[in-house]
N, C-alpha and C positions, 0 to 999 in steps of 0.2 A: 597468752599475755595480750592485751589490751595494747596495741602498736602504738598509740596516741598517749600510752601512758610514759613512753619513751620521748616528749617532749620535754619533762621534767629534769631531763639530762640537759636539756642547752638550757632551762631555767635555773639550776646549778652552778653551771658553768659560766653565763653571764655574770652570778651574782656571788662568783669566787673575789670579781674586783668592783669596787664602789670607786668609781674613777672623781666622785666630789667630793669623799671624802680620804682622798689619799689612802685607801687599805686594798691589800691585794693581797689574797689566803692560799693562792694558789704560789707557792714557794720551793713545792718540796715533792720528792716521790712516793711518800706516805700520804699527801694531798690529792695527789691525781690519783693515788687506789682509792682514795675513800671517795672521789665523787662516783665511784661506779654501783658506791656500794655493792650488796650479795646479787649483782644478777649476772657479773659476765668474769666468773672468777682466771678464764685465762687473760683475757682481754687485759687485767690487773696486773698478773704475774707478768705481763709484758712491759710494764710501765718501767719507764728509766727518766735519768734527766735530760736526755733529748725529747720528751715528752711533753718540759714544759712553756719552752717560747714556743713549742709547735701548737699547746693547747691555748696560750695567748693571744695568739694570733687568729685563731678560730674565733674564741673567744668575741675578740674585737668584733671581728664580722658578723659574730650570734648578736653581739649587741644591736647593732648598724640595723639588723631586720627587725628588732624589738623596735627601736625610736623609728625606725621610716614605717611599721604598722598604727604607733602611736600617735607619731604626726598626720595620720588620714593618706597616707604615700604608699598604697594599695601593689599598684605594680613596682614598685622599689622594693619594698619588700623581698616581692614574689622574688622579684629577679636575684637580690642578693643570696637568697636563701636557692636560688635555683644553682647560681653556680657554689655555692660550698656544697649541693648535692650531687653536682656533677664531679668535683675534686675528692670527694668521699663517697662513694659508690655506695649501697648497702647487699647483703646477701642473705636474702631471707630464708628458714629454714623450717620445716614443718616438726614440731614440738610434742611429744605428750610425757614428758618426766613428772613423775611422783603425784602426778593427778589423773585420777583414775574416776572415770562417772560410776552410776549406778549399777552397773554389770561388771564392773571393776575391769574394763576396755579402758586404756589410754584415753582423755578429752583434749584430742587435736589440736593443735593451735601454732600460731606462727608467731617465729620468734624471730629477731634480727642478728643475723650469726655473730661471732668473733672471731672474724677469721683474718681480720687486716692483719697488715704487715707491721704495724704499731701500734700500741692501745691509744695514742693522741687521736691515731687513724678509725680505730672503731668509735671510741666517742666520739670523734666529730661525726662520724656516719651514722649512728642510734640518733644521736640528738638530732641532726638533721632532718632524719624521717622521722621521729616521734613528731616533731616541730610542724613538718611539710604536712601530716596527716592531721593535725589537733587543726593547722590552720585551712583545711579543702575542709575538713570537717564544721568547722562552728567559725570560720571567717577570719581574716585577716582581723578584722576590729577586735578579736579575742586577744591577741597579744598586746600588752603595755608595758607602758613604763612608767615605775609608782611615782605619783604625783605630792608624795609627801617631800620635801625637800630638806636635806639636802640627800634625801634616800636613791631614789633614782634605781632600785632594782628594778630587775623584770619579771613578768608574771604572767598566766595563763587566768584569763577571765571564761572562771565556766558554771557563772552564773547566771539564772536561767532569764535577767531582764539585761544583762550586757551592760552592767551598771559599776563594775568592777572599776575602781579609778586608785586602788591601794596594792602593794605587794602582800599586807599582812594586817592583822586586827589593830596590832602595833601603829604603824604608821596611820592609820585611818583615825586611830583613838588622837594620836600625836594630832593632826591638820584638822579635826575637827575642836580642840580646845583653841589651836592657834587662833582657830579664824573667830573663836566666841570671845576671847581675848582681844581681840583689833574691832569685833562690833561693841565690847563693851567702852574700851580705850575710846572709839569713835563717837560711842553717846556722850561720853561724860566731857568731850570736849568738844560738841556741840553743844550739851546743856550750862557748860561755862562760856561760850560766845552769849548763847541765849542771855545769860543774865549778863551778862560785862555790857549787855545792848538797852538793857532796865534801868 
C-alpha cells in the first residue's frame, strides 16, 4: 500500500466536522468504523465510545495543520503535525496479503500496523503518517483548506501545477458562478452610474 495514501484518513477525519456550518458526523460508533473503512478491520472492532471526544480532539488539531499549511505557516504546520506524531507513534509492518506478482511470490510492501491500544489511537497514528509523508513528499503548500465558503474542508492538492484551491468539483463549480454573479451584479451597476451621469 501506497503509505501517502494513508493521508486520506486525517482528510476524512477533519471533514467529519464543518465547524461553519454547525454539522459534525462524527456522533456515533458506527461512524468511527466507517471512517476506517475495509483497511484496518481490527483497528475497527476496537472502536467504542471512548473513541469519540478522543477522535475530536485529534480531529481539531488535524484541522489546526490543514489552516496553518493554507495560511503559508510552513513550520506551524510541521510542528503541529509533529507533535500528534509524536503522541500517536506509528508501527510499520512489512505486508504481502492477497497480492501476489508475476511468479505468484507475495509483492512486499509496508503497511501501518493496528496495533494501538485504541482505534482513536491507530487513526490518529495512520492519519498522521499518511499526512507527514503526502506533505515531505509534494510540500506543505499541498494541504488546504477549500476556499469555497462557507465549505471550509480540507484537502490534499495532488495536482500537477499546485493549483488546487477547492475540496471538490462541487465547491469549485459553486465559487466560480458566485464570483460571475458579483462581476455581473458589478457591470450592471456601473452601467446604471454610467447613464444616471448622461
Amino acid at each position: 500500500m501506497d503509505l501517502a495514501s494513508y493521508a486520506d484518513f486525517a482528510v476524512r477525519l477533519v471533514n467529519s466536522e464543518e465547524p461553519d456550518r454547525g454539522t459534525d458526523t462524527l456522533t456515533s460508533v458506527d461512524t468511527v468504523r466507517s471512517l476506517f473503512g475495509s483497511t484496518s478491520a481490527r483497528a475497527s472492532a476496537l472502536a467504542d465510545e471512548a473513541d469519540l471526544p478522543r477522535l475530536r480532539g485529534v480531529r481539531t488539531r488535524l484541522r489546526g495543520v490543514f489552516e496553518a499549511a493554507a495560511d503559508g505557516e510552513d513550520v506551524r504546520a510541521v510542528n503541529l503535525l509533529n507533535s500528534l506524531m509524536v503522541e500517536y507513534p506509528v508501527s510499520p509492518l512489512v505486508s504481502g496479503h492477497d497480492d501476489l506478482d508475476d511468479t505468484g511470490r507475495p509483492n512486499w510492501h509496508l503497511h501501518l500496523a493496528d496495533n494501538a491500544p485504541t482505534a482513536a489511537a491507530n487513526y490518529a497514528a495512520v492519519a498522521c503518517m499518511g499526512l507527514a509523508i503526502h506533505l515531505t513528499e509534494l510540500g506543505v503548500d499541498r494541504l488546504g483548506i477549500c476556499q469555497a465558503a462557507p465549505c471550509r474542508n480540507a484537502y490534499l492538492d495532488t495536482s500537477t501545477n499546485r493549483s488546487r484551491r477547492y475540496c471538490s468539483d462541487r465547491c469549485a463549480t459553486r465559487a466560480n458562478v458566485a464570483a460571475y454573479r458579483a462581476r455581473k451584479r458589478q457591470e450592471a451597476q456601473r452601467a446604471l452610474a454610467e447613464a444616471g451621469q448622461d
